[in-house]
C-alpha positions in Angstrom: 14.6 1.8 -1.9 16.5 -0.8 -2.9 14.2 -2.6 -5.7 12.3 -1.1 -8.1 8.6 -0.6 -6.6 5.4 -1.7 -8.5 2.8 -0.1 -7.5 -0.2 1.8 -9.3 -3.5 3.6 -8.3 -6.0 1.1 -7.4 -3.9 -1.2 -6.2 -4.8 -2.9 -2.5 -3.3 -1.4 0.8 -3.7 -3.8 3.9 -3.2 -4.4 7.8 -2.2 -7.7 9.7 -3.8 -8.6 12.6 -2.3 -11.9 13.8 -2.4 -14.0 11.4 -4.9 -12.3 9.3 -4.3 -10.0 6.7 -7.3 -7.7 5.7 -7.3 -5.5 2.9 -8.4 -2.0 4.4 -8.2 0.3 0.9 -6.9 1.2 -2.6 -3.8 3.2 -3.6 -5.0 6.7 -4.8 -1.7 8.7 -5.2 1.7 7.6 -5.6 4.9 9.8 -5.4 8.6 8.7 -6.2 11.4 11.3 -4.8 14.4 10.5 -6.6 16.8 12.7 -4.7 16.0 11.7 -1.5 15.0 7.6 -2.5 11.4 8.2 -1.0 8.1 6.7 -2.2 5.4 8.4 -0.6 1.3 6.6 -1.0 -2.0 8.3 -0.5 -4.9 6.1 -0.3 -8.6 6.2 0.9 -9.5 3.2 3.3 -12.4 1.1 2.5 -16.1 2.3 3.6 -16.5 1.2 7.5 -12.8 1.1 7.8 -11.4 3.7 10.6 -7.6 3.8 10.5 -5.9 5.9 13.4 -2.9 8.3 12.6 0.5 6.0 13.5 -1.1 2.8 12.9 0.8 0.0 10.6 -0.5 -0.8 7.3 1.4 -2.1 4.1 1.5 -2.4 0.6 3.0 -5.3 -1.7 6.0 -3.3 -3.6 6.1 -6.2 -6.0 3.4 -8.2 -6.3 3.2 -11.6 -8.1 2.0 -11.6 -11.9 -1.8 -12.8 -11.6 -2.1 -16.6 -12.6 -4.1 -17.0 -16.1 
């Protein structure tokens, strides 16, 4: 990766469907690889929330402090 990622358990996993974005679960394991650069993310979708093997789904690496 080329930025540091900032991620942490709990934190939202979504999917885009045109121009909506819907958040479909929460972050539940987080791995970082050093010797081979990988991040790998576990998470558990949502209740009601089927997601099928191969389908694209995100995470923000670095989201925006929260506004106080």
């Amino acid at each position: 990766l080329t930025c540091r990622p900032n991620v942490a358990l709990g934190d939202g996993v979504y999917r885009t469907a045109g121009e909506q974005t819907v958040r479909i679960g929460t972050i539940t394991r987080v791995v970082w690889d050093r010797v081979s650069g990988g991040l790998t993310v576990e998470f558990d979708p949502a209740p009601l929330v089927r997601v099928a093997v191969g389908e694209e789904v995100w995470i923000d690496l670095n989201p925006a402090p929260p506004v106080r």
